[in-house]
N, C-alpha and C positions, 0 to 999 in steps of 0.2 A: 111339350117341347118337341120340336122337328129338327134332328139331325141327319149329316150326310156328310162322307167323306171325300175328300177332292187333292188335287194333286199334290207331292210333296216339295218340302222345302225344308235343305239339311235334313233331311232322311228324314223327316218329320209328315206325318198325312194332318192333312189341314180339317178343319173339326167345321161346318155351318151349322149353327143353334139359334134359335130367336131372333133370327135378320142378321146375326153376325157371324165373320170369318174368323177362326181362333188360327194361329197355327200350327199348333200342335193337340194331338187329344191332353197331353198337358197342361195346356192352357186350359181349352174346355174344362177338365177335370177342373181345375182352379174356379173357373164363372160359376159353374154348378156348388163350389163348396159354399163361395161367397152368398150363391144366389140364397142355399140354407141360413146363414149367419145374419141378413138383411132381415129373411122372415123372425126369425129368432130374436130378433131386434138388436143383435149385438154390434150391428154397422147398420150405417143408412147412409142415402145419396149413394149409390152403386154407381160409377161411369164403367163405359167400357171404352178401350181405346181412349184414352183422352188425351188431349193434344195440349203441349205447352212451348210457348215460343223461348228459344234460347237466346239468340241474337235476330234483332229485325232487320229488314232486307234494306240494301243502302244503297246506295251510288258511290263509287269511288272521286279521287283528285282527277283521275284518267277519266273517268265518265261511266266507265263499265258497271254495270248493275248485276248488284250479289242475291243470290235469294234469301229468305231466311233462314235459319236455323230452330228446323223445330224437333223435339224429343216426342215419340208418341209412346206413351205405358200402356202396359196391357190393361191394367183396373186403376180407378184410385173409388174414394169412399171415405166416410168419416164414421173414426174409430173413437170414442170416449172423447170426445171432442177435438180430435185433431185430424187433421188431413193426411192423408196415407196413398202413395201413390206403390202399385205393386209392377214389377217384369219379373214375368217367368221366363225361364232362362237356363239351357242346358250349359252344364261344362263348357263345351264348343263354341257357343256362341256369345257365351258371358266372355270370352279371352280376345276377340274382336276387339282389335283399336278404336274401331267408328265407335263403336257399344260404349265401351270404357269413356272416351272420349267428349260422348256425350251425357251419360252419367255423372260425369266430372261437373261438365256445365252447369245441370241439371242440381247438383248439389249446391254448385255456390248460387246458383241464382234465385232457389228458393229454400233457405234453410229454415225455413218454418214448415215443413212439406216431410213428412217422415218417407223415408225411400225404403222402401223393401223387395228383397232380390228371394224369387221364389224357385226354391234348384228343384 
C-alpha cells in the first residue's frame, strides 16, 4: 500500500492510499481497519466513497434547473447481512448544518441502510 500526505482541510492532512483521497489520517486509519475486517471475512463488498442520490435534479414552475442532491459516505460494506454505510467525522464537522442536514435526508430516504457515524 502507497501512501502520502497532501494539503489540509479543517486542520486535518489528507491521507492518499490505493488510488484514494481520505481526508484525514482518521479516515485512512478507518479504510485500513475495515481493509483487515474484509480479509477476516467479517464484512464484504467494501465501497469507498459511495455516493447516494438524496433528491434528483428538476426543473422548477419558473424554469430554473436545480442539481441534485447527493450524500457521499466515507465507506459503506455489508455487515451480517445488512448494508452499513459509515462517515468519520470529528466533533467539528459532525455540528455542520449541511452535515446534519444531509444525514437527515440520508436517514429517511433509506432506512433499510444502517448509518454509522465514526468519531
Amino acid at each position: 500500500m502507497t501512501t502520502s500526505i497532501k494539503a489540509k482541510k479543517y486542520g486535518n492532512k489528507k491521507v492518499e492510499a490505493d488510488g484514494f483521497v481520505f481526508d484525514s489520517t482518521k479516515e485512512f486509519n478507518r479504510y485500513y481497519e475495515l481493509k483487515l475486517l474484509q480479509r477476516a471475512g467479517r464484512i464484504r463488498k467494501l465501497e469507498v466513497h459511495p455516493k447516494f442520490e438524496l433528491q434528483p435534479k428538476f426543473i422548477d414552475k419558473s424554469g430554473v434547473a436545480h442539481r441534485a442532491i447527493t450524500y457521499s459516505g466515507d465507506f459503506a460494506y455489508i455487515e451480517n447481512d445488512l448494508h452499513v454505510v459509515e462517515d468519520v467525522k470529528s466533533e467539528m464537522t459532525r455540528k455542520l448544518a449541511q452535515y446534519r442536514d444531509k444525514k437527515k435526508m440520508f436517514l429517511y430516504k433509506f432506512p433499510d441502510i444502517i448509518f454509522k457515524e465514526v468519531l
